[in-house]
C-alpha positions in Angstrom: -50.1 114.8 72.2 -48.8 112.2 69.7 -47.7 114.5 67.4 -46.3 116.6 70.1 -44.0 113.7 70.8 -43.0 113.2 67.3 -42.1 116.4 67.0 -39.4 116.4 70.2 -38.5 112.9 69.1 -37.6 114.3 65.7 -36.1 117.1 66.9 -33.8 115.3 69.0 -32.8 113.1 65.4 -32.0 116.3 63.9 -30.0 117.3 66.5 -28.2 113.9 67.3 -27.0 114.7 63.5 -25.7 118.4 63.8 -23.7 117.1 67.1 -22.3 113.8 64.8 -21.7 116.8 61.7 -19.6 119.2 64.4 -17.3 116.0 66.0 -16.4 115.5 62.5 -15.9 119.4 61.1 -14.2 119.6 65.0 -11.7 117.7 63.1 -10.8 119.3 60.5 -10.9 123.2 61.4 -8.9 123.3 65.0 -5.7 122.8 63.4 -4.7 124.2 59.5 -1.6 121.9 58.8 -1.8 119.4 55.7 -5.2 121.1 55.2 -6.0 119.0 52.0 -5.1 115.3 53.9 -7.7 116.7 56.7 -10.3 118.2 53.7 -10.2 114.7 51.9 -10.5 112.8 55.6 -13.4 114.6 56.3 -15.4 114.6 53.1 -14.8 111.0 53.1 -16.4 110.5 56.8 -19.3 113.1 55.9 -19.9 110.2 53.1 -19.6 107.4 55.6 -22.2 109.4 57.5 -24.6 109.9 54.7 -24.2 106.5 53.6 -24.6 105.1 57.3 -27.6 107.4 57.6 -29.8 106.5 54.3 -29.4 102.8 54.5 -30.8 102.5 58.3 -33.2 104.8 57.2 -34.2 102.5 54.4 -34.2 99.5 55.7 -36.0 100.8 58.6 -38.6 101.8 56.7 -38.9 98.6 54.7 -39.2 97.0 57.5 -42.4 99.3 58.7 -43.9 98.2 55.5 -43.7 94.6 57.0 -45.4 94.9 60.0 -49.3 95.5 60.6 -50.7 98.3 59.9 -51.5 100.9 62.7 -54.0 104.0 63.7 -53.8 106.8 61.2 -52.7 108.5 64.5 -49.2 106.5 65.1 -48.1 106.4 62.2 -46.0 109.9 62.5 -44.5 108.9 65.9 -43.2 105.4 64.0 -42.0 106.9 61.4 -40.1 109.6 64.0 -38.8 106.3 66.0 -37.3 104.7 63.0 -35.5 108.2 62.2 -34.3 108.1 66.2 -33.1 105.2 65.3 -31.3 105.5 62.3 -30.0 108.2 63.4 -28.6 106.7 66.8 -27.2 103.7 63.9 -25.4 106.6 62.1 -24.1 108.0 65.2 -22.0 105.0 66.1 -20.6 104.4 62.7 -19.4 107.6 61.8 -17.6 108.4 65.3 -16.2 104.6 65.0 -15.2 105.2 61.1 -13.1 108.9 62.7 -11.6 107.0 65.1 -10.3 104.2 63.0 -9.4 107.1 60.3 -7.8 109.1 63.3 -5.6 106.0 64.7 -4.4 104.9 60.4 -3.8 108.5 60.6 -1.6 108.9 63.2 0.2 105.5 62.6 1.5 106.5 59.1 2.4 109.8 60.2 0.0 112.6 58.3 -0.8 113.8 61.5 0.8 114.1 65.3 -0.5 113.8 68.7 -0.3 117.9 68.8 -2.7 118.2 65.3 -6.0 116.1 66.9 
């Protein structure tokens, strides 16, 4: 039943990330003006989203290290909680990071209103 769970909590990290990968490829395909602007946007948020994945990750797990150790049993539904985590972590920065990229954006003028 435990590793049932961790399974569904797992899957539910994995797809927490393809929804956060689409908002940000959302951006860049709807619209094919200044196509190499919205090409170096987005590879610069997919690294912001890499970045902002790993380093929860890690620190998360560092932080498992820390703390007692538990049943054989558990230790695949921690180790799916701290991905749940991390992954919630990452969620927030990289829709943050687009919108702060999204509002420079439209403030200098490389896109419009009618691009987004």
């Amino acid at each position: 039943m435990i590793k049932l769970i961790s399974d569904i909590i797992f899957l539910i990290s994995v797809l927490i990330l393809l929804k956060t990968s689409y908002i940000l490829f959302n951006f860049l395909i709807w619209h094919r003006a200044k196509i190499g602007v919205r090409t170096v946007i987005a590879i610069i948020l997919y690294l912001i989203m890499g970045v902002s994945f790993i380093l929860p990750l890690y620190s998360l797990f560092y932080l498992k290290i820390l703390l007692p150790a538990v049943p054989v049993e558990y230790i695949k539904l921690q180790s799916a909680v701290i991905i749940l985590a991390s992954t919630v972590i990452c969620r927030y920065i990289t829709i943050g990071s687009k919108n702060a990229v999204v509002d420079y954006c439209l403030k200098k003028g490389i896109i419009t209103k009618k691009e987004i």
